[in-house]
C-alpha positions in Angstrom: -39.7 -138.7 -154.0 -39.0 -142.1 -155.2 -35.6 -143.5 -153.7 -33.2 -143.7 -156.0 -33.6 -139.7 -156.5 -33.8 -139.1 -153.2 -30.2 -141.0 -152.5 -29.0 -139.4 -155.7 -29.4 -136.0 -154.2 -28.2 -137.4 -150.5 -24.9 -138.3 -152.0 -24.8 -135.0 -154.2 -24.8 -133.4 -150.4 -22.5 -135.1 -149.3 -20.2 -134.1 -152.1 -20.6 -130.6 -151.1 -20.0 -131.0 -147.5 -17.3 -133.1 -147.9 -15.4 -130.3 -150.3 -16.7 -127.1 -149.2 -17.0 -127.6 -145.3 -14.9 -130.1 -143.8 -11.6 -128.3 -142.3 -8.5 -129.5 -141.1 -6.3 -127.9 -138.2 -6.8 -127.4 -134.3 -10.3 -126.6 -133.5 -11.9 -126.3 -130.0 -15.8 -127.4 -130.6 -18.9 -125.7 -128.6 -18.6 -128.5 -126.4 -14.7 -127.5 -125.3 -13.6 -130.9 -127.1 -10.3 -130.3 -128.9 -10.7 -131.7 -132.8 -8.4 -131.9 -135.5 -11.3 -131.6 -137.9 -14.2 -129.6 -138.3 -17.1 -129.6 -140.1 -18.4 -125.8 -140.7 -21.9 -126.5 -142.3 -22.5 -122.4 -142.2 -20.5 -122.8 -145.0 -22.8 -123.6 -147.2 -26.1 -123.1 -145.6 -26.5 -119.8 -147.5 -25.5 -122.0 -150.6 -28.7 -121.9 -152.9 -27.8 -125.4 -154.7 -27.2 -126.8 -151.3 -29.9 -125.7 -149.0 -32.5 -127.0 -152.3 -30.8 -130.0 -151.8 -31.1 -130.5 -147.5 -34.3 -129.1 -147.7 -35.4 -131.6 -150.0 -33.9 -134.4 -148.1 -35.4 -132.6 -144.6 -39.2 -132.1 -146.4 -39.1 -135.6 -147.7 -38.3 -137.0 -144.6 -40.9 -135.0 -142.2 -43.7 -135.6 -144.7 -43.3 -139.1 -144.5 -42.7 -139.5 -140.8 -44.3 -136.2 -139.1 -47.8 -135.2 -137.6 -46.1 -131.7 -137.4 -44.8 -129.2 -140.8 -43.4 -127.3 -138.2 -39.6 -126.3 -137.6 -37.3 -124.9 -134.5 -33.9 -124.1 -135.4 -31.1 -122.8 -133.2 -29.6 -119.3 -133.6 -26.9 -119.2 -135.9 -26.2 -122.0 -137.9 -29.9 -123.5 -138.2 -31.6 -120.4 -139.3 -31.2 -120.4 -143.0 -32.0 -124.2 -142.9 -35.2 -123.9 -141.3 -36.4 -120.8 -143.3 -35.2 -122.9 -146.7 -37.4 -125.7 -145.2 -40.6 -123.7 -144.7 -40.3 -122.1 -147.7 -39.5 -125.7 -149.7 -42.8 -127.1 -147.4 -44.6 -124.6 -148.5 -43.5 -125.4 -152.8 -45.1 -129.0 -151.7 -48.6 -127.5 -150.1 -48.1 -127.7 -146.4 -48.4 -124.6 -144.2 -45.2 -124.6 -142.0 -44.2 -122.3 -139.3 -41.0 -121.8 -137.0 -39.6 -120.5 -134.3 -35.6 -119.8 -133.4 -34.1 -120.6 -130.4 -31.6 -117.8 -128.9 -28.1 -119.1 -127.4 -28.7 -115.9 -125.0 -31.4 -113.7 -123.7 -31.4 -110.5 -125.4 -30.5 -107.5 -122.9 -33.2 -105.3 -125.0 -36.1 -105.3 -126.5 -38.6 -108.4 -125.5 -35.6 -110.7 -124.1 -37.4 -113.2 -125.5 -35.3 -117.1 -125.9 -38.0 -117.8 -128.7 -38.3 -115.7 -131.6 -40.6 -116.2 -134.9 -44.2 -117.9 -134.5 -44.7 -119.0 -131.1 -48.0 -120.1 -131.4 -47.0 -123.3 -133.2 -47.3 -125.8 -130.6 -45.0 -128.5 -131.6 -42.0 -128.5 -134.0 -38.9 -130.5 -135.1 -35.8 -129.3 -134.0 -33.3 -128.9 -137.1 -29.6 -128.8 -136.1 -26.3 -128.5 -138.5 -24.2 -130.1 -136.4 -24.6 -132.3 -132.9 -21.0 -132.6 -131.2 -22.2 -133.6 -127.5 -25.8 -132.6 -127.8 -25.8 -130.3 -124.7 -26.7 -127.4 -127.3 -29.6 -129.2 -128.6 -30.6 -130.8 -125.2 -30.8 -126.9 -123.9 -33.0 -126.0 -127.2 -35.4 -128.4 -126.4 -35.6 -127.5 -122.5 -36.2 -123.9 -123.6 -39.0 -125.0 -126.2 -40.5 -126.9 -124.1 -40.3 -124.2 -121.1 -42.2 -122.0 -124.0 -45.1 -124.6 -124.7 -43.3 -125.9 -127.6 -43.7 -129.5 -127.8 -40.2 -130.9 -129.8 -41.9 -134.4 -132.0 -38.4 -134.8 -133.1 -35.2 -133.8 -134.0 -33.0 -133.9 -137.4 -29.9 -133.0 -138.1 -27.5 -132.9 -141.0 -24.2 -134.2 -139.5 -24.0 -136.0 -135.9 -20.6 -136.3 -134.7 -22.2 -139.0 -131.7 -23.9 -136.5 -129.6 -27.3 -138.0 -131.4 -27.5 -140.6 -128.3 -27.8 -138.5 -126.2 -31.2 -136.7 -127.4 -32.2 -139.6 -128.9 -33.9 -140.0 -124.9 -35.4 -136.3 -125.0 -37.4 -136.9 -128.4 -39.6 -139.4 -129.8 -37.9 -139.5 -133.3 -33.9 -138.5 -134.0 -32.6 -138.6 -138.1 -29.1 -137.9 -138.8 -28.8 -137.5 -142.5 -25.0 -137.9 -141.8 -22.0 -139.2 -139.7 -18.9 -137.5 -139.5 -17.4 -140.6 -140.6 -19.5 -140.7 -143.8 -18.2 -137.1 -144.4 -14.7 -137.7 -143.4 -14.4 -140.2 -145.2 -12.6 -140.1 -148.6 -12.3 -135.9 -148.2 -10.1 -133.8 -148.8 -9.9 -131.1 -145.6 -9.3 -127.7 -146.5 -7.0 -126.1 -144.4 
């Protein structure tokens, strides 16, 4: 994708972020961190217009700078994210796999922390949102713990937790900063 398109359709992201999932109030994050803002990304992640658009940004950016087409994702918010980017890798010709990482072992069933195509051997970790990191940091242990080799990790917003997995992986891309999406929005409340 030449650059000016691809920014075009970085900014046209943004846009929907910035209206549709940034919300104002008292919010306690995953990290325990009090905020007065939060930005919900599972929103909008079952958004068609939007996930074309991140999945085009996501695709873009692994073809150019991956070995891998494959994608981890952490249960909840990730999921529709990495199944929109398989299926948008695939619309380009590569054969992409991936694999979800539970929060919790199941009580029944396999109890399995890895779910999906296990056989994949290294991935990308895609994230919504990195507050602290210790969620991602945890994903990556449990990858790894199943054979999964993590090559890199990309998120859509980073709210400064992205230093601290940017030691865990060789490559780290933050499509956004909270302040790039707080800044000029308009909070819903």
């Amino acid at each position: 994708m030449q650059p000016d398109a691809l920014e075009e359709i970085k900014q046209e992201a943004l846009k929907i972020i910035k209206e549709k999932a940034v919300l104002k109030g008292e919010f306690i994050l995953s990290s325990g961190q009090k905020s007065n803002f939060y930005i919900d990304i599972k929103r909008i992640t079952l958004d068609g217009k939007f996930l074309d658009i991140i999945t085009e940004i996501i695709s873009d950016y692994v073809a150019k700078n991956f070995k891998t087409r494959n994608f981890a994702g952490i249960e909840l918010g990730s999921v529709p994210i990495v199944a929109a980017t398989i299926l948008k890798m695939k619309q380009k010709g590569y054969n992409s796999k991936g694999v979800i990482v539970r929060k919790e072992l199941k009580k029944y069933g396999t109890s399995r922390e890895i779910e999906g195509s296990e056989d994949i051997g290294s991935a990308i970790l895609i994230e919504d949102v990195i507050t602290t990191g210790k969620t991602t940091a945890d994903a990556i242990d449990k990858l790894l713990r199943n054979n999964i080799k993590i090559e890199g990790v990309i998120t859509i917003i980073d709210r400064g937790g992205g230093e601290n997995i940017k030691s865990k992986v060789d490559k780290f891309f933050s499509l956004f900063e909270a302040r790039n999406v707080l800044e000029d929005s308009e909070p819903k409340i």
